[in-house]
N, C-alpha and C positions, 0 to 999 in steps of 0.2 A: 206725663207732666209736659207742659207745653211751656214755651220760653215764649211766645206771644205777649201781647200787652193785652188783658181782659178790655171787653168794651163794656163801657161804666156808661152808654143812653146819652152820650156826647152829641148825638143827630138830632135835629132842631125840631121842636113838635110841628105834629102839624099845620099849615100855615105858616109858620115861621119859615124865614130865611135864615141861613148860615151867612156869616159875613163874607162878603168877598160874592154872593151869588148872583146879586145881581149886577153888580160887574164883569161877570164873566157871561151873560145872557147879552147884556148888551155890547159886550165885545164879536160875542159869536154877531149879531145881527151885522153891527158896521162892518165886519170882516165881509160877510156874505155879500153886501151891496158891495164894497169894494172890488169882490170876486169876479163883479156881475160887471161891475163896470172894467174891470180887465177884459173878458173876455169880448165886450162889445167894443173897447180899443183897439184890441189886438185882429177882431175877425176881418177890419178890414183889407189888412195887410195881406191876407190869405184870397179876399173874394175881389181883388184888383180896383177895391171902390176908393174914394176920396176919403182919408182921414179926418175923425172925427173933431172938434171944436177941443180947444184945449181946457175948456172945463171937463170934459169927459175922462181929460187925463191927471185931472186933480181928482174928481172922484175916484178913481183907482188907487191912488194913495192911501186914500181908508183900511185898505186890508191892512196895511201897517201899523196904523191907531187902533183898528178893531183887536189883532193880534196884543200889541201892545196893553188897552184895557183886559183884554182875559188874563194875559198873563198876571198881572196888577188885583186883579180879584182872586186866582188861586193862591197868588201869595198870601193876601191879606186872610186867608181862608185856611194857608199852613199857617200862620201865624196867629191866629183865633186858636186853632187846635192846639198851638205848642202849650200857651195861657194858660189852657185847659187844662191840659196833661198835668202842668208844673202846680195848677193847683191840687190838683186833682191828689196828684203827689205827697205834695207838701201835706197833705189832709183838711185844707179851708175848704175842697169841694164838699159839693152834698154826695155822699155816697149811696 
């Protein structure tokens, strides 16, 4: 006997998205650019050259909105599933 919760096919067919997924794809990306543009702020500091223009230091910022967006779509993504669950529960799901 398993004290588990049975999985009742709650995973989105295929083609479909779960909610919250493409917010967390488009969070991964902005994060990455923002990564990217850290590392090409910070390598100056290391290879003794002239620091970069201050937009480059605004694009680094990103990784904090891209973070921010992901985290904002797994939410929305535990909270799709809780819905679920609680109908699921209740017995309004389709079983």
């Amino acid at each position: 006997m398993s004290n588990e919760t049975p999985h009742r096919g709650t995973a989105p067919v295929s083609g479909q998205e779960a909610p919250g997924d493409r917010l967390v794809r488009i969070g991964v990306i902005v994060f990455a650019v923002g990564a990217i543009a850290t590392l090409a702020t910070v390598a100056p500091m290391f290879l003794g050259a002239d620091p970069l223009p201050t937009a480059a230091y605004l694009i680094s910022m990103l990784m904090g909105v891209g973070f921010a967006l992901a985290a904002a779509g797994v939410l929305r993504s535990i909270s799709a599933q809780r819905r679920e669950a609680a109908r699921t529960q209740d017995g309004r799901g389709a079983a």
